[in-house]
C-alpha positions in Angstrom: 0.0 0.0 0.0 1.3 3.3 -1.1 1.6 5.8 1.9 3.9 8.6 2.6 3.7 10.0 6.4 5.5 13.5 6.9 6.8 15.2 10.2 9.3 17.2 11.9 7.0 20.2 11.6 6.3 22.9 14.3 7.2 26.3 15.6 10.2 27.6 15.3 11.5 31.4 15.6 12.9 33.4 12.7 16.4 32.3 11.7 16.3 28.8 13.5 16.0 25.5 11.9 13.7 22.4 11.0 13.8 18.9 9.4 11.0 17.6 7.6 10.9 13.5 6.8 8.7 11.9 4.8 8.7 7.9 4.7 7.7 6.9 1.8 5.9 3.3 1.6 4.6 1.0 -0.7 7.6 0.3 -3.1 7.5 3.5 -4.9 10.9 5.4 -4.4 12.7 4.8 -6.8 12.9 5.4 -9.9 10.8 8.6 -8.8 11.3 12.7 -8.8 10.7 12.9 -4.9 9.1 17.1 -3.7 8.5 18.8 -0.9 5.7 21.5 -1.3 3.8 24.1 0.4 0.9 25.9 1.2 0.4 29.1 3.1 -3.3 30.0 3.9 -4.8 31.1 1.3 -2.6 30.7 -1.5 -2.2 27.7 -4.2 0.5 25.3 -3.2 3.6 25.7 -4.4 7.0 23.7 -5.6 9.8 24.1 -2.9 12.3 21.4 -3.5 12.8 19.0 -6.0 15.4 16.0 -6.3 15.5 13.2 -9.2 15.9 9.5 -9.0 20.0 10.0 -10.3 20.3 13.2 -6.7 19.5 16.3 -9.1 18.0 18.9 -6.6 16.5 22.2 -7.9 15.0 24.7 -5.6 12.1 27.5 -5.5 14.2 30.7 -5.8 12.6 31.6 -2.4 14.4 29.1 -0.5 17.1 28.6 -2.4 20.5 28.5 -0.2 18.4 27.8 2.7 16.4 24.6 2.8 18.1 20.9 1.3 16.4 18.4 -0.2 17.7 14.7 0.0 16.8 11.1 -0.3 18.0 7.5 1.1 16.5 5.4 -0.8 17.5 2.3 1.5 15.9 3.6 3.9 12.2 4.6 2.3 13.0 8.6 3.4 13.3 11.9 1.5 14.0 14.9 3.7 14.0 18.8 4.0 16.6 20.7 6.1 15.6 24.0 6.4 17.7 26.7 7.9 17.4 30.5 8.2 13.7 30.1 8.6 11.7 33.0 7.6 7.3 33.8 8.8 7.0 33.6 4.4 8.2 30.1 5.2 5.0 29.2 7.9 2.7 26.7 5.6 1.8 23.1 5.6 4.3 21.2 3.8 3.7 18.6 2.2 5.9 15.5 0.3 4.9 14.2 -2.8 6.5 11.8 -5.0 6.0 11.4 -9.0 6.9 7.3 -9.9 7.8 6.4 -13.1 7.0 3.1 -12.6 3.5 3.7 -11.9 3.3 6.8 -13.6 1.2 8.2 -10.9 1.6 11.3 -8.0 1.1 10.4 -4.6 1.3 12.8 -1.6 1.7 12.7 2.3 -1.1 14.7 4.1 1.4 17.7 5.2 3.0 18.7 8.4 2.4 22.7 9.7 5.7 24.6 10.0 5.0 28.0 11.7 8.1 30.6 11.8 7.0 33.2 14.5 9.0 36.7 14.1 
């Protein structure tokens, strides 16, 4: 059964740090483009992090040089360090995961990350 479970969300003041997880079950991680995306209230959701099946990451110009994406694929996991935290940053985040051997999206149900100023 395909399922992918996200946390590591929460509050965390301006400047500090998170990690987000994501394990990703059902057999589906690889080959796959593995994402992390967001949603503030009241806006559409939006691409934040990217990485392909061969470790290619590309990154939403608004977090670029902040947050990292990365994948073990032993393991069932993708991640999302994010540092120098901003408020923009507060939004559900959610990990989503495009197989190519399915030819299918799936996505997790999204953890909150608040960044108080």
């Amino acid at each position: 059964q395909v399922r992918l479970e996200e946390s590591g969300g929460g509050l965390v003041q301006a400047g500090g740090s998170l990690r987000l997880s994501c394990v990703v079950s059902g057999g589906i991680i690889s080959p796959a483009v593995l994402g992390w995306h967001r949603q503030a209230s009241g806006n559409q959701r939006e691409l934040v992090a990217r990485i392909t099946t061969d470790g290619l990451a590309t990154y939403a110009d608004s977090v670029a040089g902040r947050f990292t994406i990365s994948r073990d694929n032993d393991k069932n996991m993708m991640f999302l360090q994010m540092n120098s935290l901003k408020p923009d940053d507060t939004a559900v985040y959610f990990c989503n995961v495009f197989s190519y051997s399915r030819g299918e999206d799936y996505w997790g149900k999204g953890t909150l990350v608040t960044v108080s100023s």
